[in-house]
Structure formats: C-alpha cells, structure tokens
C-alpha positions in Angstrom: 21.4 3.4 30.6 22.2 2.1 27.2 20.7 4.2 24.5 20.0 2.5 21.3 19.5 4.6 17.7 -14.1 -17.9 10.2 -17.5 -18.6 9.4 -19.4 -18.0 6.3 -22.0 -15.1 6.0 -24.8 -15.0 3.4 -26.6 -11.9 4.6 -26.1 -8.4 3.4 -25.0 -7.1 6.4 -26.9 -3.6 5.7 -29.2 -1.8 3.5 -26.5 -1.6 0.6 -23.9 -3.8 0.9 -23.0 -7.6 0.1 -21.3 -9.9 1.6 -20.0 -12.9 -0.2 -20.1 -16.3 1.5 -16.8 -17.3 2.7 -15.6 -21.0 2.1 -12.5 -21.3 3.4 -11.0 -18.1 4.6 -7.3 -18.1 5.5 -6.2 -15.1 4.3 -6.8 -10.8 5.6 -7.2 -8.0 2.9 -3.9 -6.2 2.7 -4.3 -3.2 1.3 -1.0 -1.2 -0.2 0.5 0.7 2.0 -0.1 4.6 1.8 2.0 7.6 2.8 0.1 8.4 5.3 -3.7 7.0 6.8 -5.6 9.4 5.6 -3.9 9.9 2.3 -7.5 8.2 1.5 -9.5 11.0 2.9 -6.9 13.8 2.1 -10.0 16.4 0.4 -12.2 15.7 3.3 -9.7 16.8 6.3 -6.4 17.5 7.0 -3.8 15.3 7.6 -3.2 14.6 11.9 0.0 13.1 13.5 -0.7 10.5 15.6 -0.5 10.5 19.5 2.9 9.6 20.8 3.2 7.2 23.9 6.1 5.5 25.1 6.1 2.0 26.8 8.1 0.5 29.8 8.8 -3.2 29.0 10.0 -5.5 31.7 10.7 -9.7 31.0 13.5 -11.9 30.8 12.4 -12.9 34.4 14.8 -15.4 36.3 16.3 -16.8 39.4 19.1 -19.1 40.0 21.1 -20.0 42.8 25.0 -19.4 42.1 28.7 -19.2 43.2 29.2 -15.9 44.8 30.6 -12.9 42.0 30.1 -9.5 42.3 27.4 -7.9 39.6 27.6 -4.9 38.0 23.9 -3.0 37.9 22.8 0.5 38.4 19.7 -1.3 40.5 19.4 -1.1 44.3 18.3 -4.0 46.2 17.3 -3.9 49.2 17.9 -7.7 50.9 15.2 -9.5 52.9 16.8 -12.9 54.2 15.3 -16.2 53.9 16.6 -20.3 53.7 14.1 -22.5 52.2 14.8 -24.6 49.2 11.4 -25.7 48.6 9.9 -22.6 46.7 8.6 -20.9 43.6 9.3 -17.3 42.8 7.2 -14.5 41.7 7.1 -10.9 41.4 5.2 -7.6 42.2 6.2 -4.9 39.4 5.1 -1.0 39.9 5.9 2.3 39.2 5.0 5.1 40.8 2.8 7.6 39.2 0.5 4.8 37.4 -2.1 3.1 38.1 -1.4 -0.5 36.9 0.4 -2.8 39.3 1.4 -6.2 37.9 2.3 -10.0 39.1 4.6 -12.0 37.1 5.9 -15.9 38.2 10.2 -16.1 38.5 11.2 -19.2 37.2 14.1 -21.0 38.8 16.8 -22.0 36.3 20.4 -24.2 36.9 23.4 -22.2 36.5 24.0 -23.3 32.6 20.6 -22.2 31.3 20.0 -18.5 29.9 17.1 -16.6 30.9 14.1 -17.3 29.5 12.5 -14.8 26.7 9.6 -13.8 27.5 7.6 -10.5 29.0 6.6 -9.7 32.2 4.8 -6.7 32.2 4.3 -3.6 30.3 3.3 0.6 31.1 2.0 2.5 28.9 2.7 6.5 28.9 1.0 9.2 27.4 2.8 12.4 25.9 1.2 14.7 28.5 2.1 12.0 31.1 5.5 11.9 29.8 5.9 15.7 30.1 4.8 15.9 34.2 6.2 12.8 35.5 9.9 13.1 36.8 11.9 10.6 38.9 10.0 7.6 37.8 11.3 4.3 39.7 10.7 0.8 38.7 10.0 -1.4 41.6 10.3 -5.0 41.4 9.4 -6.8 44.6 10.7 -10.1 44.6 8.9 -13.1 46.8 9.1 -16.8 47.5 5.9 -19.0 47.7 6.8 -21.8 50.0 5.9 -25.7 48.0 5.9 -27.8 50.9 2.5 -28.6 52.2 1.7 -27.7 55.1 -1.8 -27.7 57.5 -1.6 -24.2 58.0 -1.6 -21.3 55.4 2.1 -19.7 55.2 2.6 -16.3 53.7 5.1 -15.7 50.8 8.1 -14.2 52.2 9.7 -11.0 50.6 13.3 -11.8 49.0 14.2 -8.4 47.9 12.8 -4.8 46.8 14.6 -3.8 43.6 14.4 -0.1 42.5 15.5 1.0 38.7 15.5 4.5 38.1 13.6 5.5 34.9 13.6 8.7 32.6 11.6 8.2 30.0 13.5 9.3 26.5 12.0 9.7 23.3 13.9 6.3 22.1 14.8 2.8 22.6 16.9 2.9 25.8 17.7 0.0 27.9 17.7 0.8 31.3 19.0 -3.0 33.2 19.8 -6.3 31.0 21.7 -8.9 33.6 21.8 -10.4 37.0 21.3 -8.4 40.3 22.1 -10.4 43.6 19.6 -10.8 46.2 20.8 -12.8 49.4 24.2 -13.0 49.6 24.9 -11.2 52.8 23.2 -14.0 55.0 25.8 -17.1 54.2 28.7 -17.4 56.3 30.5 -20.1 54.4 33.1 -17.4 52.9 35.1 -19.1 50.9 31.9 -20.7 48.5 29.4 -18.8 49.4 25.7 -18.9 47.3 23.2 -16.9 46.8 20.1 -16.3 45.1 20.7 -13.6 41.5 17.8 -12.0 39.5 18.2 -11.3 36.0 15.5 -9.2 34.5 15.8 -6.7 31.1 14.2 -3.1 31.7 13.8 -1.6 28.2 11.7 1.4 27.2 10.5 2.6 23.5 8.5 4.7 21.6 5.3 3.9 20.7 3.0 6.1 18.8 -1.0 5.4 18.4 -4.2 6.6 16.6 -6.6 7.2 19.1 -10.0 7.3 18.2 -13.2 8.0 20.1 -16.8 7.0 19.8 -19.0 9.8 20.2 -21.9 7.9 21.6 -23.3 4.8 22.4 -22.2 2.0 19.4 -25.8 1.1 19.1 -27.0 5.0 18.6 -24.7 5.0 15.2 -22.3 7.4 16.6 -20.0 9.4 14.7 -16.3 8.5 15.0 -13.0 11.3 16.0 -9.5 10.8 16.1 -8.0 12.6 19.1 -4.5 13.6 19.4 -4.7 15.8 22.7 -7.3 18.4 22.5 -7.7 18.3 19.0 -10.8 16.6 17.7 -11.4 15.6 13.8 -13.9 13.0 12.2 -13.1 10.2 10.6 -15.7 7.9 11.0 -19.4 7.2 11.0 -20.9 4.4 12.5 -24.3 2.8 11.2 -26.2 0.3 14.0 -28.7 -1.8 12.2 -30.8 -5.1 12.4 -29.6 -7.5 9.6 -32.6 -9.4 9.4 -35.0 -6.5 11.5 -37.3 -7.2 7.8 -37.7 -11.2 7.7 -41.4 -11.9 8.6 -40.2 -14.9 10.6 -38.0 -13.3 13.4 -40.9 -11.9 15.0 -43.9 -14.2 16.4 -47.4 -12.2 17.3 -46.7 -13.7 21.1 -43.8 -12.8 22.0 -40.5 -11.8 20.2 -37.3 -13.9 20.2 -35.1 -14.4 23.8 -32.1 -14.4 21.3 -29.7 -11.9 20.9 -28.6 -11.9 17.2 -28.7 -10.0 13.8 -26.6 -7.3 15.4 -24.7 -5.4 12.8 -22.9 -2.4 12.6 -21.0 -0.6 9.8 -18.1 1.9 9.8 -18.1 4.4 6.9 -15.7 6.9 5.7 -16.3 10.6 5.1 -17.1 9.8 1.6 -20.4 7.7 2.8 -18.3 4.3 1.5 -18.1 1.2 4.1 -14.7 0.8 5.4 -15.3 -2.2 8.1 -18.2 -4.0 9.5 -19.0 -6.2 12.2 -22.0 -8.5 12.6 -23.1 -11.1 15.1 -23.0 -14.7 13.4 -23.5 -17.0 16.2 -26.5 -15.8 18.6 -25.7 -14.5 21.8 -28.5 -17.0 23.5 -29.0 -18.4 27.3 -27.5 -21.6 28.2 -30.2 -24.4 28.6 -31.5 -23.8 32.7 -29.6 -20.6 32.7 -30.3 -16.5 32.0 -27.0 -15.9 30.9 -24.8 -16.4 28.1 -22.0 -19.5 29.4 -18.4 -19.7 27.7 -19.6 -23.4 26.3 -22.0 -21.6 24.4 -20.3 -18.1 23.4 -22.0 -15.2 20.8 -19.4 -14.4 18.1 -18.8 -11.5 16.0 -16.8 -11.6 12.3 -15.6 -8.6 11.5 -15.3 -8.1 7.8 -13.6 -5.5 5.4 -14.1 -4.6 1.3 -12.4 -7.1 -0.9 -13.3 -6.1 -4.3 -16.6 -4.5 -5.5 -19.4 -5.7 -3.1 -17.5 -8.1 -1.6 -15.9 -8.7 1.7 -13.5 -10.7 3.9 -13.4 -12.0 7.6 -10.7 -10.4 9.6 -11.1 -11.4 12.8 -13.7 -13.2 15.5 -14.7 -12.1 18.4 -16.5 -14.5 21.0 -17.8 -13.2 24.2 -20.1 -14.7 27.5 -20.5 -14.7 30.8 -17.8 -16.2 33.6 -19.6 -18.8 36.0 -20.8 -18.3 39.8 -22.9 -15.4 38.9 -19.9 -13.4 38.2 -19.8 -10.4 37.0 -16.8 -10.3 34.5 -17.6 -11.0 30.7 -15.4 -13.4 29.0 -13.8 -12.8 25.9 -11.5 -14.4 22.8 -10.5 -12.8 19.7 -9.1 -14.3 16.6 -8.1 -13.1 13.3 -9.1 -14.6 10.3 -6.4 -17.6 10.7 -8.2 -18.9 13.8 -4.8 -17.7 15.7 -6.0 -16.5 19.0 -4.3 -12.8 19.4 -6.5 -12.2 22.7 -8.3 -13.5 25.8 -9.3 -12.1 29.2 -12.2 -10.7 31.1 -13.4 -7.5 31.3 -16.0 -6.4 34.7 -19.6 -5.9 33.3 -20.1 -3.3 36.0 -17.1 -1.3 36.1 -16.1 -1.9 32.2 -12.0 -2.4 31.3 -9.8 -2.6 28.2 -10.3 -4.4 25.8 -6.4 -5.6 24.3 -4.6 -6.9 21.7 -0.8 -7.0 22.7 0.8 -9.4 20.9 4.2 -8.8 23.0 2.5 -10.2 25.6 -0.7 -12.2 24.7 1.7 -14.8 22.4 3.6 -18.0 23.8 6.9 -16.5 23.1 9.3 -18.7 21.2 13.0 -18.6 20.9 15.2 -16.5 19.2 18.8 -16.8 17.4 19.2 -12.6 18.6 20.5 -11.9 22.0 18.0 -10.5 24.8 19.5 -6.8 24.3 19.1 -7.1 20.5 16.3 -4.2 19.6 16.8 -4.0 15.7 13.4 -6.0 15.0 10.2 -4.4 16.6 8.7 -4.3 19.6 9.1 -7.2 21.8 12.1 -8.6 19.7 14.2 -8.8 22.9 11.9 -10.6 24.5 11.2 -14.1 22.0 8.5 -12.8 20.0 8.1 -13.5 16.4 5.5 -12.8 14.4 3.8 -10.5 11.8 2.3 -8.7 14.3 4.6 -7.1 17.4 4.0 -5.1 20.3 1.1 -3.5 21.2 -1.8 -4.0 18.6 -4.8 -1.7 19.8 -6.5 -1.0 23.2 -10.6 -0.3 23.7 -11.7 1.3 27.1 -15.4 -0.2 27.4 -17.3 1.0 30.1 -19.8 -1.2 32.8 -23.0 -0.9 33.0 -22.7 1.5 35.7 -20.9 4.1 33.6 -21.9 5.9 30.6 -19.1 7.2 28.3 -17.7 7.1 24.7 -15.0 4.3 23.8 -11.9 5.1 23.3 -9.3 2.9 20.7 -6.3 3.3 20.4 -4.3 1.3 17.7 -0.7 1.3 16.9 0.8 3.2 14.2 2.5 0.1 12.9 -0.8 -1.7 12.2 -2.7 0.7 10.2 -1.6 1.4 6.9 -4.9 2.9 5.0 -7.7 3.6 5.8 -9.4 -0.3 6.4 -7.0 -0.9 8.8 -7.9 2.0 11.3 -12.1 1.1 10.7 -11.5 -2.8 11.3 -10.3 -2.2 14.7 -13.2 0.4 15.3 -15.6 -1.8 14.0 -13.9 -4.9 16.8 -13.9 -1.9 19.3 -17.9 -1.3 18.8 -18.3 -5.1 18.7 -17.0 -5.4 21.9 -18.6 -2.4 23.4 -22.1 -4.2 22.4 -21.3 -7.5 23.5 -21.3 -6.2 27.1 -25.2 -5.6 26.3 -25.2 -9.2 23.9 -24.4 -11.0 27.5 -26.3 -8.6 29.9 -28.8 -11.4 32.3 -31.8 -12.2 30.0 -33.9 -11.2 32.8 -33.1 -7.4 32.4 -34.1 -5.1 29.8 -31.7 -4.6 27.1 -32.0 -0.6 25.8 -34.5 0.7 23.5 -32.0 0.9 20.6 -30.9 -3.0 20.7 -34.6 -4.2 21.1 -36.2 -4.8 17.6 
C-alpha cells in the first residue's frame, strides 16, 4: 500500500420574489468563498463539521495478452482456465460488508497501448461504517463473454477471482496500480509462453460531505437539518407553492387542468431570505394516446439562485419522465446552467433510489499528461477526469411510492462554499423528490398538497 500526503422565466416564482428573464444564460452565480458555510448564518447557530466518508475508487480497467514476466502485486488471483480468442471482457466488482455490487466492461488492448483512464466503480463509506468494518477485501471477478455467434445461449466463463485487501485510512492511499496475471499456468509452450494480465488501479480517499435532511414531504414545506451523526441542527426552510395557483385562467368551472405544472418551491435561510429555488418550466403532461409522462416529451425543472437584488440565475435543469413498456423506473437528466449534462439514470418509482451527481464517473473521461498514480489534483485525477467539477458532487436518497421517509442530500465539501451552494442542491434534491409525483400515471390521484 502506497500512502500518499436554460430557459427563460417571467414569473415570480413566489409571493415575494422576482425573477428576471433569462436571455442567454451561460454563466452560474459564484459567490466568494467563505471560511466556513455557515459563516453566513454564524448568529443563528453554531458552526458544524461536516460528515466525513471515505471512498474506494477502482478504474484503469484492462486486459492484454502478453509475453510471459513475472508481476509484482500484493493481489491474489485465483486462476480459472479458458482458450478462446473470440471474446470481450467484463467485470464483477464487490466488497464485502456493502451493499452495492458493480459491472464494469475490460477492454482488450495490444501490448504497446497504456491502460485506458477511466473509472470503474466507486464505494462510498461512512465514518461509523469506517469505525466497525475490519478486513475489508476488494473482489474483482473477472469474465469473458464469448463474440462468436452461436444458435445456442453460452454462459460467460470466469477468468479469474482477484482479492485486494483493504484498510480504509484516513488519506489518499493506493492500494494496487499495475498488471496482475490471470492464465498463465495453462500454456505449455515454456519457452514463450502468453497469457492473459489485468491491470486495474485500487485507490482510496477522504471525502467529507454535508448531509442534509428533509424533515417531511417537499410538497408540505418541510423544514431542512444538517446531520452529522446524531446531531441534528436547522438550516433550512422549505416553501411549496403554486406559481400561478391565482391566474383566473388555470382553472375551468368543468374540470381543472390534466397538466402538471406551476410547481415551485423555495429554500430560505434562517434569516427568512431565499437562498435557492426550483420551479417547473416545462409541464410535466401525458404523451398524446398515453397516461404517462414519455422521455420525448420530458417535465423540466430550472433551479435558480440570487444574483443581485430581486434577481436570479439558472443553475441547473432537471428533466424527468417515465421509461417505456409500462415500466416502472422514472427517467432522469440533469444539466447545469451550460447545457453540460452532469447526470442521467433511472431511479424505481416504487422502491425510490439516489439521485447522483458524480462527476468521476458520470463524465467521458479524457486524457491526461499526469500518470495513473498521480493524486495531486482532486478526486478522480488518476483516472482522466478534467473539469471544474471532480469527484463526487452530491447524492439524494428519494423514496418510491411505496415508502414514506424524509430525503436525505448529501453534497461534497468541495462544492459548497456559502451558503447558496448548499440550498441549490437542496432545492435540485426537492425537485427531484416531486418529480417522482410530476410523472406518477395520470390515472392516479396525485396528494392533496400538489392538487390546486
């Protein structure tokens, strides 16, 4: 182990405030960055540290097929035999004692070319997680998918089961960087023998979040906590309103409006001032011959923060709908206010999910001049990534519709620099929470507090 030190908006989105109409908006409010977040808020409550967590990245993926030298790695493999030359690779990537598994495609490089840069997975642990968990093993299960067609189905066949040992420290440490072989006890040609070699990078680092928690439904204007273990202290409020709940035209004396729009809701500091808002700008409606909201057809969100005196900025856009086949997962895309698309995935409308910004791994990763062990420049350096935002962004646990609990964010340290910073991603958190209602069937009943 090596240790290392959008669209324009011409509505007041609420009872008091005003939002200017946007012409061509290219650029986030960036506000000066404080001593601490809540420097702000410093005679309202006392100043919290925020939650530490540490993540496990693994990338750098790669096979090749190679004259036989010995490697030097602390990793066991465990060798399953196998001959055919007609394959792709791809991986199954664990560790015990959490929950997420993932899958990651191998690709198969000549002997000249260096390992690509990019990320294959990432864990997340918690400080009380961190603090109970002992003899923690990567395991990287290693598989061939046959390419040659054939009539009948063929399984993939297991190349190798690769264990790194992991203690998680409270700094960057790399636990593997390089090649590991993984069949070369199965040639008997001795004097040129091949054989298949992995190279992978293990790295862990620190990672410390604000976590902040909902303390209600987003549509029952709930008052917003930060949470660093048991301790509990507000920060927030949240204000659910109807932008246009006053215009004598959005209601008809036969029957109101199948649209789902004028959503809006407005995060406030302890001082009563708005910090962040979000608001729906493009109605969450059903798709011609349809009772659900289609992805060719998406609601959108902008999510807006103070620029100036009674005016505001986009900065970001969240779209959402409903997958096809009568599934059950909602689709979603976020951008920020440059159109770049930071994230996109599906979330279960039943069971709920997490809602994530990770820019380490939601951004085509691009080359790099530094080496893959080089960890001077952020998170996810090592791995290609260059941009203004690196690692992990923030995280939203939304629930389904068969659960009922408050949301959870949690945002990186990194990202939030006052007070804005920390509301904007509550505000997209609560926008996301209520677009799992925006694309709810239009056949069922949406609850009391979202029907105007």
């Amino acid at each position: 182990m090596i240790c290392c030190d959008s669209e324009p908006l011409n509505q007041s989105i609420s009872h008091n405030i005003h939002v200017m109409t946007i012409i061509n908006s290219t650029s986030v409010l960036h506000c000066p960055i404080a001593n601490s977040f809540w420097n702000r808020n410093r005679r309202k409550s006392s100043k919290m540290d925020p939650w530490q967590f540490v993540r496990i990245l693994v990338g750098n993926l790669a096979i090749k097929s190679t004259v036989s030298s010995k490697p030097s790695s602390s990793a066991k493999v465990h060798h399953h035999p196998s001959s055919s030359s007609s394959s792709s690779f791809f991986s199954r990537l664990k560790i015990n004692g959490h929950s997420q598994r993932h899958v990651a495609t191998v690709p198969l490089i000549s002997d000249q070319d260096h390992p690509p840069h990019s990320l294959a997975s990432s864990f997340d642990f918690t400080k009380p997680q961190i603090d109970q968990l002992t003899n923690l093993r990567l395991n990287i299960s290693v598989y061939r998918n046959p390419t040659t067609p054939s009539c009948a189905p063929r399984k993939p066949t297991l190349l190798a089961n690769i264990t790194v040992p992991i203690h998680l420290p409270s700094r960057a440490c790399i636990f593997h960087n390089g090649w590991v072989a993984l069949d070369d006890e199965h040639n008997n040609n001795k004097k040129k023998k091949k054989k298949m070699m992995l190279h992978f990078t293990v790295r862990a680092e620190a990672d410390p979040r604000f976590v902040f928690e909902l303390d209600g439904e987003a549509e029952c204007s709930p008052q917003v906590f930060q949470v660093r273990g048991e301790m509990r202290q507000p920060v927030f409020t949240c204000k659910f309103s109807f932008r246009d709940k006053n215009n004598p035209t959005h209601h008809t004396h036969f029957q109101p409006s199948p649209d789902r729009k004028g959503w809006s809701i407005t995060v406030h500091d302890l001082s009563g001032s708005p910090v962040a808002a979000a608001s729906i700008v493009t109605p969450f409606v059903p798709s011609p011959g349809s009772n659900r909201v289609t992805k060719s057809n998406p609601g959108a969100w902008l999510i807006i923060r103070p620029d100036g005196d009674a005016t505001w900025k986009p900065w970001g856009r969240l779209e959402a709908w409903r997958e096809p086949n009568n599934s059950n997962a909602l689709g979603y895309r976020f951008e920020d206010a440059d159109r770049v698309t930071l994230a996109t995935s599906t979330i279960s409308s039943h069971h709920g999910g997490k809602f994530t910004i990770d820019v380490t791994s939601g951004v085509t990763p691009v080359s790099t001049p530094r080496g893959s062990s080089d960890f001077g420049s952020g998170s996810g350096s090592d791995f290609g990534l260059e941009r203004v935002h690196k690692g992990f962004v923030m995280s939203a646990k939304v629930e389904g519709s068969r659960k009922c609990s408050n949301t959870e964010v949690e945002v990186g340290v990194k990202h939030v620099s006052c007070t804005e910073d920390a509301a904007a991603f509550v505000a997209l958190a609560a926008a996301m929470e209520l677009s799992m209602d925006a694309c709810k069937s239009f056949i069922r009943k949406l609850p009391k507090e979202l029907r105007q």
